[in-house]
C-alpha positions as CSV (number, residue, x, y, z in Angstrom):
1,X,22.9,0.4,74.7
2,X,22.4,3.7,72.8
3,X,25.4,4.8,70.5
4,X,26.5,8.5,69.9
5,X,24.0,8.5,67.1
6,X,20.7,7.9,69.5
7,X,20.8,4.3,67.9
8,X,20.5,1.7,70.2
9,X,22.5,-1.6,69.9
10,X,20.3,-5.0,69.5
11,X,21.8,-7.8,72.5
12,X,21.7,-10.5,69.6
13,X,22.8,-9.2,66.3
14,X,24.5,-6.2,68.1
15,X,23.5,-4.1,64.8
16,X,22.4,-0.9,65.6
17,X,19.1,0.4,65.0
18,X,16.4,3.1,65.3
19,X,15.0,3.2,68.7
20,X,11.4,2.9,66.8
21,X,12.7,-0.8,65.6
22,X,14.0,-2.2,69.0
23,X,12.0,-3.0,71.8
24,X,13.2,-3.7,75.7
25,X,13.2,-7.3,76.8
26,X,11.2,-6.7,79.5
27,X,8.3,-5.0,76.5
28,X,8.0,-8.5,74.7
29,X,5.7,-11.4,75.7
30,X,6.3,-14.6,77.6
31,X,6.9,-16.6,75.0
32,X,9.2,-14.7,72.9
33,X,11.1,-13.4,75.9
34,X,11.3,-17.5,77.2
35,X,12.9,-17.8,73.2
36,X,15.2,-14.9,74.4
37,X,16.7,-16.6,77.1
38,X,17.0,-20.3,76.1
39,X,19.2,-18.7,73.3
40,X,20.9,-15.7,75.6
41,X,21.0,-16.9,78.8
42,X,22.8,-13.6,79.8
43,X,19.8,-11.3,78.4
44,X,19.1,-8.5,81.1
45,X,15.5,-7.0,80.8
46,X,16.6,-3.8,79.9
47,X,18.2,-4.9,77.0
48,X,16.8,-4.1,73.6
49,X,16.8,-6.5,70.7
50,X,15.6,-5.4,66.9
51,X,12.2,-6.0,65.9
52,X,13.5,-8.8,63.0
53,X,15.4,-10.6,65.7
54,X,12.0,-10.4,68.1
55,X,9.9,-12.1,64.7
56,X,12.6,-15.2,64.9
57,X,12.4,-15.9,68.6
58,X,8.7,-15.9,68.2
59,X,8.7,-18.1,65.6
60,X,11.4,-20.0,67.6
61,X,8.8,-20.1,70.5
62,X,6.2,-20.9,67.9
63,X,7.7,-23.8,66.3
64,X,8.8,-25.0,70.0
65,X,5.1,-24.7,71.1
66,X,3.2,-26.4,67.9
67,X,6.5,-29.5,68.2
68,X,5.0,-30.2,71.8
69,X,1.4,-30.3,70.8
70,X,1.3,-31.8,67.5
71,X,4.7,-33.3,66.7
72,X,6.4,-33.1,64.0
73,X,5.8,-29.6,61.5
74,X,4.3,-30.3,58.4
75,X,5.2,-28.1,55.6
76,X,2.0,-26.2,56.0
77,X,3.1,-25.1,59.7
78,X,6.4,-24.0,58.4
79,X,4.5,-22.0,56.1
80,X,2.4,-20.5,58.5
81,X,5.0,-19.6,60.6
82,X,7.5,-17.8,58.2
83,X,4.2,-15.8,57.2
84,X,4.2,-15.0,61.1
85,X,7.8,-13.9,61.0
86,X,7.9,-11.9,57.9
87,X,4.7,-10.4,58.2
88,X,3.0,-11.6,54.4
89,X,-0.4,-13.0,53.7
90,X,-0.6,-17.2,54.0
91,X,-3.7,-17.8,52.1
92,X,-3.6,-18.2,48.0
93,X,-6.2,-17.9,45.8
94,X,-7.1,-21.2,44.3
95,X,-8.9,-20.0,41.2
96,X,-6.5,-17.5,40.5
97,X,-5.0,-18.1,37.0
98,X,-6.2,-21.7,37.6
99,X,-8.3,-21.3,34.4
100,X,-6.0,-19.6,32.1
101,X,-3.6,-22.1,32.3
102,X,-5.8,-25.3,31.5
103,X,-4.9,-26.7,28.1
104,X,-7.4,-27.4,25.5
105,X,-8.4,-31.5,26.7
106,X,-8.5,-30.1,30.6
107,X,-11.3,-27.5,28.9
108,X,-12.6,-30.0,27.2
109,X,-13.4,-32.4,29.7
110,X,-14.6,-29.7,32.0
111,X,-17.0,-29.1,29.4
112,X,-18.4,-32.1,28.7
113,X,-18.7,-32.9,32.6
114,X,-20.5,-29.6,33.1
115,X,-23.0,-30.9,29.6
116,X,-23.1,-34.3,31.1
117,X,-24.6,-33.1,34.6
118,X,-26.8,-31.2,33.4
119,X,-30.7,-31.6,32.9
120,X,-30.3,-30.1,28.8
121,X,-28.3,-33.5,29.0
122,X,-30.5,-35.6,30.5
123,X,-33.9,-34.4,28.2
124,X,-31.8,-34.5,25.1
125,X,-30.7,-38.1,25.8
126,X,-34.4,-39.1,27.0
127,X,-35.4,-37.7,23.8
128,X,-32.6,-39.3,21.5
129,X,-34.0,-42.6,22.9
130,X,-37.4,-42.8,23.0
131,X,-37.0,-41.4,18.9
132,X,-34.3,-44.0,18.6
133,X,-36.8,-46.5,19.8
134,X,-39.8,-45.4,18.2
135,X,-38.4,-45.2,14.3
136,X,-36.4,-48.6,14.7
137,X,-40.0,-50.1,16.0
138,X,-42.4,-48.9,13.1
139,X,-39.6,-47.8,10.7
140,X,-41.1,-44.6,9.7
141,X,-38.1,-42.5,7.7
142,X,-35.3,-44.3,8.1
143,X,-36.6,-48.0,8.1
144,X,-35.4,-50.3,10.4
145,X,-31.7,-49.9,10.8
146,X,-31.6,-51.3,14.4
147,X,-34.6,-53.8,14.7
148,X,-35.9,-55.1,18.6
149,X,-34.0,-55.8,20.7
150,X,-32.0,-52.5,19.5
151,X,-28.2,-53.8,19.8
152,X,-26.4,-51.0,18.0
153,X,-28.5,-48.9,20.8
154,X,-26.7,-50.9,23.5
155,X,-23.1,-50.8,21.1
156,X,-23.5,-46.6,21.1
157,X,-24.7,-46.4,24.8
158,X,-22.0,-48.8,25.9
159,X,-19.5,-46.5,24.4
160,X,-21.1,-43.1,25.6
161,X,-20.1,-44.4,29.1
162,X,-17.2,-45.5,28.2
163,X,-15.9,-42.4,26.7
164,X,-17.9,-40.3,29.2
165,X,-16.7,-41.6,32.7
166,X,-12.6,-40.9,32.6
167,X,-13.7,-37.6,30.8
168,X,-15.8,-36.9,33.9
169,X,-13.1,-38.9,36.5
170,X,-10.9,-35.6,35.2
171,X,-12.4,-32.7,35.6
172,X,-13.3,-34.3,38.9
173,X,-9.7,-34.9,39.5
174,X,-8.6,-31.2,39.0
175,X,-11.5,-30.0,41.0
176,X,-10.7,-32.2,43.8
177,X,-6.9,-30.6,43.8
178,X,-8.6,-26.9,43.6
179,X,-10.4,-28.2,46.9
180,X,-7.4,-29.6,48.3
181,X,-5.6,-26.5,47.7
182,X,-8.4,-24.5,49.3
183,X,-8.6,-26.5,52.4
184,X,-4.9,-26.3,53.1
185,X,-6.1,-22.1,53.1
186,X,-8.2,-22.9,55.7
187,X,-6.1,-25.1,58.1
188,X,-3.1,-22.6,57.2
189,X,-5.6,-19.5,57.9
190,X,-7.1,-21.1,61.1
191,X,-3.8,-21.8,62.4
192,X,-2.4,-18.3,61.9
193,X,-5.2,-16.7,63.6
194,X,-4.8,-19.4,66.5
195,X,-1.4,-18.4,66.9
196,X,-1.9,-14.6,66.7
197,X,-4.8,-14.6,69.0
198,X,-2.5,-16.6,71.5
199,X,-0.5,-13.9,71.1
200,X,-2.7,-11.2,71.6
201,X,-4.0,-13.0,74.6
202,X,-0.2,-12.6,76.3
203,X,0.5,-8.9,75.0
204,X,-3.0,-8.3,77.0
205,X,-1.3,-9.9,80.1
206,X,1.4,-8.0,80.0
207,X,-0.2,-5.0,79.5
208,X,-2.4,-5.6,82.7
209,X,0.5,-6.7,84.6
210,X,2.3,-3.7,83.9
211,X,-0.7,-1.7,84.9
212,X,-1.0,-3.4,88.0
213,X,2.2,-2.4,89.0
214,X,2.0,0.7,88.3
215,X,-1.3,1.3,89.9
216,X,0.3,-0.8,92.8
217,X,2.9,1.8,93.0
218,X,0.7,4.8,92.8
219,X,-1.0,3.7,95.8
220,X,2.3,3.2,97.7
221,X,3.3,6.9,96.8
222,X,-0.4,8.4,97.7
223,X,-0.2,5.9,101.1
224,X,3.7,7.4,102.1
225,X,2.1,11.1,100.9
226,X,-1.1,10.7,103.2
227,X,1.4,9.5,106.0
228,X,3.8,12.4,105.5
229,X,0.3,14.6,105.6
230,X,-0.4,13.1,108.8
231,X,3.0,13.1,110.7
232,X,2.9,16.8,109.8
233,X,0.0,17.6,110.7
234,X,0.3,16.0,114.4
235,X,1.6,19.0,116.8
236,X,3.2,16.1,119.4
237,X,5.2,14.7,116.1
């Protein structure tokens, strides 16, 4: 219903509002317009409703729809579906600020992971060894500080990996949770465009079935015009 002001009155807030921000029942898509009515049985098509109103019975219709095909919402879903309703992005940015706020051990052990899997690493410790090795067996230098079978060797490596495995284990942990995070993007991404393209998919139906019927009732008006033509045109009518 239009007020004196050319605003028109929405049939479930009953604010008023621009006639750019309402929208006929009969103009929305199955689903939302199936929201419509399980919550206003009354609703008449010509009725308008506000565009903010149209975003809730979709998401209504939305949560309705993902409850019959996968249960119960997981907070992801509910994500993706107030990002629906209000209209905002649903995808973060994993690496955004994530380095900044690492303190100085999370840097650390990143560091020493990225050293430690690295082939500088690997050539250094080859060479650490086989010098290791080779003064301890002729003792040129240094002597003999760690005779055959080289057991302070096995004491230092020994504690390399003991020290160097948890510091690996985590930075491996907080890249695992930067992949965790960036996975839930892509199911929450995936499941938004799902949804919107579902909805495309019925705002395309209804925009064929509305030009159906409208070409359906050109044709009836040019058939009753070539009739008229006709009847006229006959001398004995």
């Amino acid at each position: 219903m239009a007020s004196d002001t050319g605003e028109v009155t929405c049939a479930v807030c009953d604010k008023t509002f621009p006639p750019a921000e309402v929208r006929r029942v009969s103009d929305t898509t199955r689903g939302t317009k199936a929201a419509l009515q399980s919550q206003l049985p009354g609703i008449q098509p010509d009725q308008h409703v506000c565009l903010p109103d149209i975003a809730r019975m979709r998401r209504l219709f939305l949560e309705q729809l993902l409850e019959k095909e996968r249960g119960e919402l997981t907070a992801l879903d509910e994500q993706v579906l107030y990002s629906l309703e209000t209209g905002t992005l649903v995808a973060d940015e994993p690496d955004a600020g994530w380095d900044e706020a690492r303190s100085f051990g999370e840097r650390a052990a990143d560091a020493v992971a990225r050293f430690g899997g690295s082939w500088t690493f690997i050539l250094l410790f080859c060479f650490i060894l086989v010098l290791w090795m080779l003064v301890n067996a002729t003792g040129f230098l240094l002597g003999s500080f760690d005779p055959y079978p080289f057991i302070l060797l096995n004491l230092v490596l020994s504690c390399i990996a003991a020290l160097q495995a948890p510091i690996i284990m985590m930075s491996q942990r907080r890249q695992e949770a930067k992949d965790r995070l960036r996975s839930e993007n892509d199911y929450k991404v995936n499941l938004k465009a799902e949804l919107e393209i579902r909805h495309l998919h019925e705002k395309l139906d209804l925009h064929l079935h509305r030009q159906w019927e409208r070409l359906a009732s050109i044709q009836r008006l040019q058939i009753e015009l070539l009739e008229e033509a006709a009847h006229g045109a006959d001398p004995r009518k």
